[in-house]
C-alpha positions in Angstrom: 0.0 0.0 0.0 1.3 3.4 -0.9 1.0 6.4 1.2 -1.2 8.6 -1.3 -3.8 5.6 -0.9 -3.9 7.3 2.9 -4.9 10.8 0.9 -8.7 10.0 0.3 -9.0 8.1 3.8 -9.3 11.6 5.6 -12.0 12.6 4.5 -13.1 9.7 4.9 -12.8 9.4 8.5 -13.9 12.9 8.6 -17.2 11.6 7.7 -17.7 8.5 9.7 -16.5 10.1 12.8 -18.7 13.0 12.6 -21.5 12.0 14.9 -19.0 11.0 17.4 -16.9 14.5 17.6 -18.3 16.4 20.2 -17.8 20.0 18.8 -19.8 19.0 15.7 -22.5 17.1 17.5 -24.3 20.1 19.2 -26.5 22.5 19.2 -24.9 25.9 17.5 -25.1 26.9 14.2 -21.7 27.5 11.5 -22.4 29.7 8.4 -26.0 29.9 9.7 -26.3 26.0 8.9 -26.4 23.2 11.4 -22.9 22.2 12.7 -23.2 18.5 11.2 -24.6 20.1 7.7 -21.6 22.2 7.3 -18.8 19.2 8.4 -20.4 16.7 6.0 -20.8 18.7 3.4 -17.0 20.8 3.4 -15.3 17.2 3.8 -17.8 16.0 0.6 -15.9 18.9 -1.2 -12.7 18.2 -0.2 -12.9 14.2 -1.1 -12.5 15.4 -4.9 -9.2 17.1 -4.3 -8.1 14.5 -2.5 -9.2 12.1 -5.1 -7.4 13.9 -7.8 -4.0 14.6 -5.9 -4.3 10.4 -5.5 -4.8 10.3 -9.3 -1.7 12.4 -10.2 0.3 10.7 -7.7 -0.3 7.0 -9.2 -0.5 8.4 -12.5 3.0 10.2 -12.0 4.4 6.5 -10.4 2.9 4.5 -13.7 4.5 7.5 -15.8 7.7 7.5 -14.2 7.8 3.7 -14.4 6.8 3.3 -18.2 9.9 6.0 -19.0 12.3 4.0 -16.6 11.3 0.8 -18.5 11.7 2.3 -22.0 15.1 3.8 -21.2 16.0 0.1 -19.8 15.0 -1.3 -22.4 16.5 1.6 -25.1 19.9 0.9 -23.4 19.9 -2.7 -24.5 19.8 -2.4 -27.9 
């Protein structure tokens, strides 16, 4: 397992441990929205930059390991 696969698991976590976080759970208002409303739904935003940043990091790997097997491969010959 590579550490960017950690990247999207924050968010993640963000969400499921949201009814357990005590300054989230309560009465009180953020933005003029419900506490839990505006938690869930800034960590839903932030799952797609977290999702692309692990895209370009395993695209980048596969890239960078393509090139490194052509160059092998080109110094054979």
């Amino acid at each position: 397992m590579r550490p960017y696969h950690l990247i999207p698991a924050v968010p993640a976590l963000a969400l499921a441990l949201m009814p357990f976080l005590p300054f989230v759970n309560t009465d009180g208002l953020w933005f003029g929205l419900p506490r839990m409303l505006v938690w869930g739904a800034a960590w839903c935003v932030l799952c797609t930059p977290a999702l692309l940043l692990t895209e370009r990091l395993m695209s980048r790997e596969t890239g960078e390991l393509a090139t490194g097997t052509a160059a092998a491969e080109g110094t054979d010959k």
